[in-house]
Every structure is written in C-alpha cells, then in structure tokens.
GUGUGU-365825 format. One line per field, with one value per residue (C-alpha): residue number from 1; x, y, z; residue in one letter. Coordinates in nm, 2 decimals, m for minus. Layout:
N
num c(NUM/...)
X c(X/...)
Y c(Y/...)
Z c(Z/...)
residu c(A/...)
***
This chain:
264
num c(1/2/3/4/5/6/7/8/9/10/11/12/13/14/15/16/17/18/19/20/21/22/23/24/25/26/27/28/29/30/31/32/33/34/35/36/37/38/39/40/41/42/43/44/45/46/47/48/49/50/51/52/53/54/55/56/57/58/59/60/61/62/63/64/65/66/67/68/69/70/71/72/73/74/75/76/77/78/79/80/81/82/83/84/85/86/87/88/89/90/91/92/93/94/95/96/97/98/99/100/101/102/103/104/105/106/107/108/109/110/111/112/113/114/115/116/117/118/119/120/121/122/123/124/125/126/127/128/129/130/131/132/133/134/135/136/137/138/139/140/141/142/143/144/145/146/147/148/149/150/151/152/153/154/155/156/157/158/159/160/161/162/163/164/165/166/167/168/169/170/171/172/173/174/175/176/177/178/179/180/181/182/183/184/185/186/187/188/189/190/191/192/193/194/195/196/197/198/199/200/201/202/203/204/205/206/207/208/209/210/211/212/213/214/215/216/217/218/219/220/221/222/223/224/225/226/227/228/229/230/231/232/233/234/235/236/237/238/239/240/241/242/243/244/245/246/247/248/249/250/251/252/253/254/255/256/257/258/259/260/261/262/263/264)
X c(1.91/1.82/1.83/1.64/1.34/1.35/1.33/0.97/0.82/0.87/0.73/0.41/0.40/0.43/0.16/m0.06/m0.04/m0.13/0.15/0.33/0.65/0.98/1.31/1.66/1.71/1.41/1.47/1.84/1.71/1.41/1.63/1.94/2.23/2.43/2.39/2.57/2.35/2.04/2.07/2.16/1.85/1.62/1.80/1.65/1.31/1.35/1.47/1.15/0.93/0.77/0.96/1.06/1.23/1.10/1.42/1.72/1.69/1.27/1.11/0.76/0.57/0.42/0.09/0.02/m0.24/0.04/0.33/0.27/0.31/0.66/0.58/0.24/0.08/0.21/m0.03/0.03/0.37/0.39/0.25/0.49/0.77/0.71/0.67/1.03/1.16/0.99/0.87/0.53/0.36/0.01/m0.10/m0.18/m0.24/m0.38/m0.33/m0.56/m0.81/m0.83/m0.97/m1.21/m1.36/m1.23/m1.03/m1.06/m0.70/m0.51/m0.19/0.12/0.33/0.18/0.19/0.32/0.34/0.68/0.83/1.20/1.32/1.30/1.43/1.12/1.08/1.11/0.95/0.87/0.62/0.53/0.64/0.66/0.70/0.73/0.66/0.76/0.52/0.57/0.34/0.31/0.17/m0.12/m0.23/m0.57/m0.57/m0.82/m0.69/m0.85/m0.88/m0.63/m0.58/m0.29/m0.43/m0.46/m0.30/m0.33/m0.47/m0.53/m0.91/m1.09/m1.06/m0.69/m0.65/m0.82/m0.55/m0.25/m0.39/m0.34/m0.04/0.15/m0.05/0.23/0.29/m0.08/m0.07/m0.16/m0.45/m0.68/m0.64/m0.69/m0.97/m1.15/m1.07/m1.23/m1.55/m1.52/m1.44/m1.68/m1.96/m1.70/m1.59/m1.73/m1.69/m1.56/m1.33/m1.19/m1.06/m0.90/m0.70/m0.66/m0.48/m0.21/m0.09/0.01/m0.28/m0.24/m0.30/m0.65/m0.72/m0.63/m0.83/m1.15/m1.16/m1.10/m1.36/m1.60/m1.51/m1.59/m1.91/m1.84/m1.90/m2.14/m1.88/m1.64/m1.85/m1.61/m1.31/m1.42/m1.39/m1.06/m0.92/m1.08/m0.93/m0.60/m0.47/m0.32/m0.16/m0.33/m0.15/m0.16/m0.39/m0.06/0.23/0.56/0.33/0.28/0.01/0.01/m0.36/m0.47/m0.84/m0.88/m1.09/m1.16/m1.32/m1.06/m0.77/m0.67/m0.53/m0.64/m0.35/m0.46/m0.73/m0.81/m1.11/m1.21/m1.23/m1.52)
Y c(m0.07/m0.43/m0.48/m0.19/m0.32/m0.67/m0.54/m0.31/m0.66/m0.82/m0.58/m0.57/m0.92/m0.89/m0.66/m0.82/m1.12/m0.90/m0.93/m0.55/m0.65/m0.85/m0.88/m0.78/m1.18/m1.24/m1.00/m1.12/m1.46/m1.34/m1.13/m1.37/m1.07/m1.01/m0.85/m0.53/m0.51/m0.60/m0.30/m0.09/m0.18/m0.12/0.20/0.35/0.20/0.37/0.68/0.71/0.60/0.30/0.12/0.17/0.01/0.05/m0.16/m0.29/m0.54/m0.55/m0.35/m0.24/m0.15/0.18/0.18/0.52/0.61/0.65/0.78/1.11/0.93/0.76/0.46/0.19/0.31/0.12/m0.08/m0.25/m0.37/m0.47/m0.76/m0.89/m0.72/m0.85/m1.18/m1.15/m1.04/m1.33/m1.08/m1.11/m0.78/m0.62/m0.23/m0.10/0.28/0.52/0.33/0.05/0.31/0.41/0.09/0.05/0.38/0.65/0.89/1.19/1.26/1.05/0.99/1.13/0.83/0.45/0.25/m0.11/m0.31/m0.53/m0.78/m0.61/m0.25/m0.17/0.16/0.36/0.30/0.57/0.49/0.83/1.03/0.68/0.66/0.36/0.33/0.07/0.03/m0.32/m0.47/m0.72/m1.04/m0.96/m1.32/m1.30/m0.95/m1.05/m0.92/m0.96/m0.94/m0.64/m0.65/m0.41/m0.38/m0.58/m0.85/m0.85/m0.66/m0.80/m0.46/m0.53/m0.59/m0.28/m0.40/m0.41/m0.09/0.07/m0.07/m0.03/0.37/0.40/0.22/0.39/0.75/0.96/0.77/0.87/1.26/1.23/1.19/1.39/1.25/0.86/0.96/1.10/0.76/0.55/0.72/0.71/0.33/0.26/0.12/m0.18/m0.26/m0.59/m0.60/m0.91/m0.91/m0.64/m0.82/m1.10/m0.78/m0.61/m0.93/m0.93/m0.59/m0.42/m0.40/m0.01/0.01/m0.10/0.12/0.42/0.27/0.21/0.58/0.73/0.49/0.63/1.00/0.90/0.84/0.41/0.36/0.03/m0.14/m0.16/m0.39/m0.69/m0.48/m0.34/m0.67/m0.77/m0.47/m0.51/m0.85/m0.76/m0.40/m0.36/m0.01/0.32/0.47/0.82/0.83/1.04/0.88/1.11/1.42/1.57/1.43/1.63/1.74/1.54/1.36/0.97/0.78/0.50/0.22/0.22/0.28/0.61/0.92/1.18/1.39/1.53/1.71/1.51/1.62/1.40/1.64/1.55)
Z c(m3.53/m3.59/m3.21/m3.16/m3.38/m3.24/m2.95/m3.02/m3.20/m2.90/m2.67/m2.90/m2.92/m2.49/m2.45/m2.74/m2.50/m2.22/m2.04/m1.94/m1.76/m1.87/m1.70/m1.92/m1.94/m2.08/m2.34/m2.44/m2.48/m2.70/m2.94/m2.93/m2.88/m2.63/m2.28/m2.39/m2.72/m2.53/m2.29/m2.59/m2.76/m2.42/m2.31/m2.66/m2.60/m2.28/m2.44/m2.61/m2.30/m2.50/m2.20/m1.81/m1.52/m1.20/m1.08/m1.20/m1.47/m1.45/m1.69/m1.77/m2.10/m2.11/m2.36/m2.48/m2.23/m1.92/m2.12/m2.00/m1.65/m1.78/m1.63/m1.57/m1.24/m0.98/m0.88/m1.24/m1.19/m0.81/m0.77/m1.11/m0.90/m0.57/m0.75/m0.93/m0.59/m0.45/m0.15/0.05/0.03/0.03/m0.09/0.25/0.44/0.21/m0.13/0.06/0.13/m0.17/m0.32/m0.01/m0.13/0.08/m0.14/0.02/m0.03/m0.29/m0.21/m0.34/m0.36/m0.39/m0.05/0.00/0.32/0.36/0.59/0.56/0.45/0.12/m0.07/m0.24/m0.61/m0.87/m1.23/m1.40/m1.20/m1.03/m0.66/m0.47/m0.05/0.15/0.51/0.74/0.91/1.14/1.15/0.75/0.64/0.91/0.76/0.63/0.26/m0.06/m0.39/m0.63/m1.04/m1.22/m1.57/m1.56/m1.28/m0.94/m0.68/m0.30/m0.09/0.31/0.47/0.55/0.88/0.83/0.68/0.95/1.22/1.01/0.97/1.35/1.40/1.08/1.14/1.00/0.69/0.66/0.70/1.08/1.28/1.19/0.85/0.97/1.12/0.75/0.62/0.91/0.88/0.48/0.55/0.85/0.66/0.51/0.90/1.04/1.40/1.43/1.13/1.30/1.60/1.36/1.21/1.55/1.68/1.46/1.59/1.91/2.13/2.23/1.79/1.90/2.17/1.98/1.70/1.92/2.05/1.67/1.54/1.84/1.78/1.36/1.46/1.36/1.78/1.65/1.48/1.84/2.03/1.97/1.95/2.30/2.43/2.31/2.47/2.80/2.82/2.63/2.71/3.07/3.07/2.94/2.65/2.46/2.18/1.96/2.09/2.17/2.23/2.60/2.79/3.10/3.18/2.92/2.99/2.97/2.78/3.02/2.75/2.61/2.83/2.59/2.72/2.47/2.42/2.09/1.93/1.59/1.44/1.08/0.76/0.61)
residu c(X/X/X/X/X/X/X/X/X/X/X/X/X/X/X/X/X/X/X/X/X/X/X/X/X/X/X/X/X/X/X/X/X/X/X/X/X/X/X/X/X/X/X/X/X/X/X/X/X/X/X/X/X/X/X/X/X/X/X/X/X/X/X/X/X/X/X/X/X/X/X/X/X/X/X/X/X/X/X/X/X/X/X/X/X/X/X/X/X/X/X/X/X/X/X/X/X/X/X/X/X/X/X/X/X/X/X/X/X/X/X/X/X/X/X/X/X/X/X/X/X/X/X/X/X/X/X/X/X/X/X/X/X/X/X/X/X/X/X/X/X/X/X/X/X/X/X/X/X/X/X/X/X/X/X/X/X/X/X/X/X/X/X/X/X/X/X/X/X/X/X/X/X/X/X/X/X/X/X/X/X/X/X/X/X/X/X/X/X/X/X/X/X/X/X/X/X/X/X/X/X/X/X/X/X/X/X/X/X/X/X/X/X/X/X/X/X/X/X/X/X/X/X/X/X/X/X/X/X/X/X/X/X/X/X/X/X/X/X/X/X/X/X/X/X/X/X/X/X/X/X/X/X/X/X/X/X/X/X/X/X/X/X/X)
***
C-alpha cells in the first residue's frame, strides 16, 4: 500500500507540473521499488481509472473530467507517444477536419497519418487508427494548441488530398465531398498544389472535380494547371467500381463513375 500511495503523490506532483504522461521506468525510478512492485502499484491506479496505458509501458493520467472516457482524448497523448516511439506522424482525414472546422460528422475513432503500419490503439472508449502515408515528412502540417500541448494536424490543403486518396477511411465520397465544401474557404490555391505534389497525381484530379462539384471551382485554378501538365491517363473518379457508360470530365481527365452528392 506504500507503493500504491507513492505512486498517487507522484502522479499529482506529474500533473501539478502539467505534464499527463509517464513511461513504467519513469515511475520505478521515482518510487525506488522494483519492477514487479511498480506495476503492482500502477495496475491499482489503473484499477481505479486515476491512470491508463494507451500502450505498453506509456501511461497517461486521467483528471476527473475524462474518467468517464477511461482515458485522455487522444489527441492529448499522441504527440508524447509518437515522441516516445520516436515516429513521424500528423492527425490527418477526418480528425484533421475537424480542427479546420468541418465537423459535420465526428469521427468514431481518432485518425493518425504514419510512415509504417501500426496496430490501432485502444485506451478506454479512446480509439486510435493509423494510416501510412507515403512521402510523410513532405506532408505540410501546422501544429494546433491542446490542453496538454500541441498536436501536429495536416494543412487544409493537405487534408483535402489525403480525403480523396484515403476516401474509405473517411466514410466515402459523398462524405469527402461535405468536408471540402465545409473546408473550401481555408483552401489556398497554390498551397494546394505544394500538398497535391506530394501525392499521386490521379488524388488530384479526383480532388479537382469534387472540389468543382462542392461548389470550391475558384480555389482549382493552380491545381488545374498542375494536372494539365502532370496527369497523362484518365482515371475513375471511385476507383475499383464499373465505369462502363460513365461520362468524362475532360479538365480534369476524371471519368465520373459515381454519383457523390455533398450532405450539407
């Protein structure tokens, strides 16, 4: 039981720091036991949700406010966790959207962009997925405030082309299309070539005919041009479905295979 109360002085003296996350390590060394009474002494803090571990040996302090939630909200403990895992990232898709303002639907599960494969993270009624994205350092990114720091969340720019390439991990078309025309006013045109360019160029000619059909046609004019020079084969605007019959879109080299139609 000594353990046990070492243990809750030093996650108040943690969180009357400000700081909210600590590794198992950290905690042995603080309370000077051993490995095997340290986890005994944090499986109890755990036991009574004052604690959590959204991994193995990283834990999180859970203030009163989110211990219905059993965990802090995730966008509170990844960037510390990304950090420990020393793992480039940014909060992209839907989560992104979110904090550029279009939160039409809130996601179910929090989203995080990933150079390699990574297993979802489970903290309470926190959930955690991960996507890879290739050229992940070139993403452009801004950092956001959170109660606990900074979290690094894509461009609106970005956002908008990892939408179209990752459609499904963002409930479909007709969903992607909502968020550009929640999001349209944030787009600058040329900002969103520089984000177009570090993805497939067939993302950006399925991007330019959503953002036309969201009613966003004045923020293309650059993007137009880069896929003039750029794309060389027509694609389908949903990729896998039949496209027999279907009309093109000739600006931007789009066979519109699909009926998407924004929710708004």
């Amino acid at each position: 039981m000594k353990s046990e109360m070492r243990a809750r002085n030093y996650i108040a003296a943690l969180a009357a720091s400000g700081r909210y996350h600590f590794t198992s390590a950290e905690a042995r060394d603080a309370l000077g036991v051993s490995a095997e009474a340290a986890k005994l002494a944090l499986n109890r803090l755990s036991r009574q949700k004052l604690i959590a571990a959204p991994a193995r040996g990283f834990y999180v302090i859970v203030p009163p406010e989110y211990r219905s939630l059993g965990c802090l909200p995730a966008d509170q403990f990844i960037p510390a966790l990304m950090q420990r895992l020393h793992l480039p990232y940014y909060a992209g898709l839907l989560s992104a959207a979110q904090y550029h303002g279009a939160a039409h639907h809130r996601p179910q599960e929090f989203q995080v962009m990933v150079a390699k494969p990574r297993r979802e993270v489970k903290c309470g009624q926190v959930r955690v997925a991960f996507a890879v994205r290739k050229r992940l350092a070139d993403v452009p990114v801004q950092n956001f405030n959170t109660p606990r720091g900074t979290i690094r969340v894509s461009t609106p720019e970005a956002t908008a082309v990892d939408l179209i390439g990752y459609h499904d991990h963002a409930g479909g078309l007709d969903q992607v299309a909502t968020i550009l025309s929640e999001m349209a006013e944030l787009i600058d045109p040329d900002k969103l070539v520089l984000a177009a360019r570090t993805a497939p160029v067939a993302w950006s000619q399925r991007l330019g005919h959503l953002l036309d059909q969201s009613g966003a046609a004045d923020r293309t004019a650059a993007l137009k041009e880069y896929v003039k020079d750029a794309a060389r084969q027509t694609v389908p605007l949903l990729p896998g479905a039949a496209d027999k019959g279907a009309l093109r879109d000739p600006k931007w080299k789009v066979l519109v295979n699909a009926d998407v139609e924004a929710e708004l």
